[in-house]
C-alpha positions in Angstrom: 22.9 14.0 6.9 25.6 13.2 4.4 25.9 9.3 5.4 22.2 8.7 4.9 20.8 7.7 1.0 18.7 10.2 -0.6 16.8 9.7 -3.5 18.0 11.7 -6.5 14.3 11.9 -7.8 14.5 11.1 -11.0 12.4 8.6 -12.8 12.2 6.7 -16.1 9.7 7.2 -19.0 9.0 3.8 -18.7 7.0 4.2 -15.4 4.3 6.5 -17.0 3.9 3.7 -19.5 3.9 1.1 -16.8 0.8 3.5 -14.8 -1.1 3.8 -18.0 -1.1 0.1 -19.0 -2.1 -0.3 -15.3 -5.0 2.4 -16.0 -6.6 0.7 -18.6 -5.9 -3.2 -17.5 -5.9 -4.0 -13.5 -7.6 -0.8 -12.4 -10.7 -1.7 -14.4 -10.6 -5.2 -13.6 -9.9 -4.4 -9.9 -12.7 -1.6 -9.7 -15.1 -4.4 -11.6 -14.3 -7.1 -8.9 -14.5 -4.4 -5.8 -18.1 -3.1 -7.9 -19.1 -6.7 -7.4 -17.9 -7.8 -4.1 -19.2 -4.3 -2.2 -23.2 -5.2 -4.1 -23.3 -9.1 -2.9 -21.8 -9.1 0.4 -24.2 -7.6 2.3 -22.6 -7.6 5.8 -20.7 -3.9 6.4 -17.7 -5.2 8.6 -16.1 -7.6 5.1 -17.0 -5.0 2.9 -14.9 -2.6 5.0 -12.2 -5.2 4.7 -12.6 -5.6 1.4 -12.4 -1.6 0.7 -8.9 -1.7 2.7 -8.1 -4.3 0.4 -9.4 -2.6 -2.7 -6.8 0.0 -1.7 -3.7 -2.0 -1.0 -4.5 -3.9 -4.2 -4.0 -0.7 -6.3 -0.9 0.7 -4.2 0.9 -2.3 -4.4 0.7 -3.1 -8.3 2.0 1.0 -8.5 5.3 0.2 -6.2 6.1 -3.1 -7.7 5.4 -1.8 -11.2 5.6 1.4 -11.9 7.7 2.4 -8.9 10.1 -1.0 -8.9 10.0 -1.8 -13.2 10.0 2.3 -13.9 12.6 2.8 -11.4 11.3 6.0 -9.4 13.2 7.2 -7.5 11.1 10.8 -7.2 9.1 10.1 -3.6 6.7 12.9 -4.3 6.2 11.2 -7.7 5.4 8.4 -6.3 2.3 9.9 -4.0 1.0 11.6 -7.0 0.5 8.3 -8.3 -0.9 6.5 -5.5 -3.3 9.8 -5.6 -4.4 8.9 -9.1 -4.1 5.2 -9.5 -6.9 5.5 -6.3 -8.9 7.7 -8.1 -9.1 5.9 -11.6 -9.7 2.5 -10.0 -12.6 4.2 -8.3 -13.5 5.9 -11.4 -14.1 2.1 -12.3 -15.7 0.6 -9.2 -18.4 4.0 -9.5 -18.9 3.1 -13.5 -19.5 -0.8 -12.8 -21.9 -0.1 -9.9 -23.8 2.0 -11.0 -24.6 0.0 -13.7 -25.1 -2.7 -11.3 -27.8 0.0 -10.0 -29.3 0.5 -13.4 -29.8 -3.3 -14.1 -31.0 -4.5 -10.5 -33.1 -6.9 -10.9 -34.9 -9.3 -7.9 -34.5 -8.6 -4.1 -33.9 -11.9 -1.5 -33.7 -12.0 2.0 -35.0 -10.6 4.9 -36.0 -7.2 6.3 -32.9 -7.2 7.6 -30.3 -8.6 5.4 -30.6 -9.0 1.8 -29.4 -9.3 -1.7 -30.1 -7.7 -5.1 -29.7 -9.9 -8.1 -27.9 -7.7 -11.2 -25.3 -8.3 -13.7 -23.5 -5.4 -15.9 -23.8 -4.8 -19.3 -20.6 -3.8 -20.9 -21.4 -1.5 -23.3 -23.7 0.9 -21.2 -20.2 0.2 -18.6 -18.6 1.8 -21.8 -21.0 4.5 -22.0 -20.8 5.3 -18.2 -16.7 5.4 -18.2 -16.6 7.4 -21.4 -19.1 9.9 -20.6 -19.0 11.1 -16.9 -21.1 13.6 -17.2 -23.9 11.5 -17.3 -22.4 9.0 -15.1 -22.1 11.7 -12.1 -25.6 12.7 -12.9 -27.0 9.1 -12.3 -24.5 9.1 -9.1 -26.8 12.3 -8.0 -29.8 10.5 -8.5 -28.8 7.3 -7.0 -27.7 9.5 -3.5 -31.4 11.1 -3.6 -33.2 7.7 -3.4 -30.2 5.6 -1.8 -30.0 1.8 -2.7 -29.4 0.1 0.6 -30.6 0.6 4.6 -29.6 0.1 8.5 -32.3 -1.0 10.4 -35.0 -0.9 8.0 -33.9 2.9 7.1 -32.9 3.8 3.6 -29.4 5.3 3.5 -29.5 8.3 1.2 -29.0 11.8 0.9 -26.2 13.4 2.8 -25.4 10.4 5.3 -25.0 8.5 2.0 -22.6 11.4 0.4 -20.5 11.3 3.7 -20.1 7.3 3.4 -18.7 7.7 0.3 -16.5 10.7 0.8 -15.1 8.0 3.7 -14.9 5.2 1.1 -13.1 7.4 -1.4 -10.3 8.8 1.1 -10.0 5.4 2.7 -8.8 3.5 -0.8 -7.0 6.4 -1.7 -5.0 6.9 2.0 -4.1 3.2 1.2 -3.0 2.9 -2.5 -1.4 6.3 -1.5 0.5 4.7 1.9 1.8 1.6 -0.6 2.6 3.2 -3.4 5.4 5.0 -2.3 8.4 3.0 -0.3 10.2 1.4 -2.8 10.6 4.9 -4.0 12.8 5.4 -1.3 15.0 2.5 -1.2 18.6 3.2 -2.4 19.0 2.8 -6.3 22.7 2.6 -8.3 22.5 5.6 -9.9 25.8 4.4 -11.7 24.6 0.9 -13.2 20.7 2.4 -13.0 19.1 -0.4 -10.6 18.0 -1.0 -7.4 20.4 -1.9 -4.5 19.8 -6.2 -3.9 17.9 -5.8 -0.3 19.5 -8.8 2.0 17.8 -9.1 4.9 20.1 -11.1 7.6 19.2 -13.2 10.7 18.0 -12.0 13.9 20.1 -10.3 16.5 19.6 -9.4 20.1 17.1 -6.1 20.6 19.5 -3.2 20.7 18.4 -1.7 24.1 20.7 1.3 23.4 19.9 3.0 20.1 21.0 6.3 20.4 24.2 4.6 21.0 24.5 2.3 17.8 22.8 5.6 15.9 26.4 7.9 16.9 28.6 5.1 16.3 27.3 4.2 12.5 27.0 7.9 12.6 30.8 8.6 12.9 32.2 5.0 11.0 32.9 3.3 14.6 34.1 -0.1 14.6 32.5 -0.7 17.8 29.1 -0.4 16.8 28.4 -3.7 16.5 30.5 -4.8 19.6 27.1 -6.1 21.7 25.6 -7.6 18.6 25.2 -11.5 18.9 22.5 -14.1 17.3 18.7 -14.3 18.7 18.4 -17.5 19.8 14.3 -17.0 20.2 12.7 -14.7 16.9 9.5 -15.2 19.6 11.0 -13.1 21.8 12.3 -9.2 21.5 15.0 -9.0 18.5 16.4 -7.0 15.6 16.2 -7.1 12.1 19.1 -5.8 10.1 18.8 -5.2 6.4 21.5 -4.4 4.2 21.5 -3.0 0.5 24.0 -3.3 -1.6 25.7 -2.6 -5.3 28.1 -3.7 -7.5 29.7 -0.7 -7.1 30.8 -1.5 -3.1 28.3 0.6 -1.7 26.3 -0.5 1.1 23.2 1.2 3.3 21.7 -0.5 6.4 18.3 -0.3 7.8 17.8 -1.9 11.5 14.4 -2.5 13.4 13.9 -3.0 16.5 10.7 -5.9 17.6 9.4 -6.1 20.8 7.1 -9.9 21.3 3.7 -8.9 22.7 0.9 -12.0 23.2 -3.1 -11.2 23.3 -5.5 -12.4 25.8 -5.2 -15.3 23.3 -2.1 -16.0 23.5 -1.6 -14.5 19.7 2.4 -13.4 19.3 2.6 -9.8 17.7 5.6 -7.8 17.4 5.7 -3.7 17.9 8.6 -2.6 15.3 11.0 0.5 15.7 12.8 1.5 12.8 15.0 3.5 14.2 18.1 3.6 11.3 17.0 3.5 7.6 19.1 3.5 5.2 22.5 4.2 6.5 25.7 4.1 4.7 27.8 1.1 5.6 31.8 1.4 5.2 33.1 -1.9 4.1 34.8 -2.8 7.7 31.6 -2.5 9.5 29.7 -4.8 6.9 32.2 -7.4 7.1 32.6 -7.0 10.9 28.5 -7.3 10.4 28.4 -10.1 7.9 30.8 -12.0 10.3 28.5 -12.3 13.5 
C-alpha cells in the first residue's frame, strides 16, 4: 500500500568499497579467531554458540557498514551480501584451520576430551587463501581421515561432510538474517540519509490491532484515542518507533510485547510487529508525541 515506505533500491558505490575493505580486514581476522576458538574449545555445545556468533559477527559489521555507511537501500542487495560476506569469512576460518591441521603438534587430555596443540604459519595461510585449489584438496584429505571423535569414534568421511555442510549454512543463514534490515528502514531520498529512528516510551498493549492498523490506514485521528503510558515495562506493553526527516515526513513502526516468566522466574517478552513502517501525517504524530 501507498502509505507504507518502500525502499527505492538503490545503493551507493561506496558500499561495495565498504564490503571489500571488510573482505580483506574483519573477515580474515574474524575467520582467524573462529579457526582458533572452534580447534581449542573442545566441548561441542560453545562451539555451536560460538558458530552462531561467528555468523552474527559478519552480518552485523555488513548492516552497520556497508548497509548503514553505503546507504543500501536495495533489500535483495543486501542478502547477496550477507550470502557472500558468509562465504569469504569461511573461506578464512577453512584457510586458518587447515593450517592449524597441517601444523598440529602434541595431543593432551583424556580419551574423552582433549586438546591439540598448533599454531599457524602465515605464509603457508597465504598460500592456502591464494591457491584454493590446493586448499580444497587438503580439505578432501582431512574429511578422509577426520581430525576429531564422539565417543572414542573418529568423525570422518561423510558424517564429517554433512557437519560441515550444517556449519556452512548455519553462519551463512545468520550473517544472511543480519545483514539485511537496515536495508529496509526508511531513507530521505531527498537529503540522501537515513530517517533519525526515535524510539518513545512504553504504552499500554494494544489488544485491538486490526483496529489501530484501519485507522493509521485511512489518517484517523482516533487512532490513538486508547493509547496511555505503561506504568509496568515488566508487564504486556507496546513499543512505538517513529522515523523521521527533515523534510516533515514521518513512518511509525509499533510492537506489541507480551511478559512471559520461566520456571525460573526469568522475564521474557513474545514481540508482534504488527505495523512497520507506516506513514504518519503530522496531526497524528503530534497527537502521538503528546501522550
Amino acid at each position: 500500500m501507498d502509505n507504507y515506505y518502500k525502499p527505492s533500491g538503490k545503493f551507493s558505490a561506496t558500499s561495495l568499497l565498504y564490503f571489500i575493505l571488510l573482505s580483506c580486514t574483519a573477515f580474515p581476522i574474524l575467520g582467524l579467531v573462529y579457526a582458533y576458538c572452534i580447534w581449542y574449545i573442545p566441548f561441542f555445545y560453545i562451539n555451536f554458540l560460538i558458530t552462531g556468533a561467528f555468523g552474527f559477527a559478519i552480518g552485523y559489521l555488513i548492516n552497520v557498514f556497508v548497509i548503514g555507511k553505503g546507504k543500501v537501500r536495495n533489500t535483495m542487495l543486501a542478502v547477496i551480501l550477507g550470502i557472500l560476506g558468509g562465504l569469504i569469512a569461511m573461506y578464512f576460518h577453512w584457510s586458518v584451520w587447515t593450517d592449524l591441521v597441517i601444523n598440529s603438534g602434541e595431543s593432551y587430555g583424556t580419551s574423552r576430551i582433549g586438546i591439540t596443540v598448533s599454531n599457524i604459519k602465515f605464509l603457508q595461510v597465504f598460500t592456502l587463501v591464494t591457491q584454493p585449489d590446493v586448499l580444497f584438496s587438503l580439505i578432501g584429505e582431512i574429511n578422509e581421515v577426520g581430525v576429531w571423535g564422539i565417543r572414542n569414534a573418529t568423525v570422518s568421511g561423510v558424517f564429517l561432510t554433512i557437519i560441515w555442510i550444517i556449519e556452512l549454512l548455519a553462519v551463512i543463514g545468520i550473517s544472511t538474517l543480519t545483514s539485511f534490515p537496515k536495508a529496509g528502514e526508511p531513507f530521505c531520498e531527498t537529503n540522501n540519509n537515513w530517517f533519525k529512528e526515535s524510539v518513545l516510551p512504553a504504552f499500554n498493549h494494544i489488544p485491538e490491532t486490526s483496529k489501530m492498523i484501519a485507522d493509521l490506514e485511512k489518517g484517523d485521528q482516533s487512532a490513538f484515542n486508547e493509547l496511555a503510558p505503561s506504568s509496568n515495562i515488566e508487564q504486556d506493553h507496546s513499543v512505538f518507533t517513529l522515523y523521521t526527516s527533515d523534510q516533515n515526513k514521518c513512518y511509525l513502526s509499533i510492537e506489541n510485547k507480551k511478559a512471559k516468566r520461566d520456571n525460573k522466574g526469568k522475564l521474557s517478552f513474545d514481540t508482534d510487529t504488527f505495523i512497520e513502517y507506516i506513514s504518519l501525517n503530522t496531526t497524528l504524530k503530534d497527537i502521538l508525541l503528546a501522550k
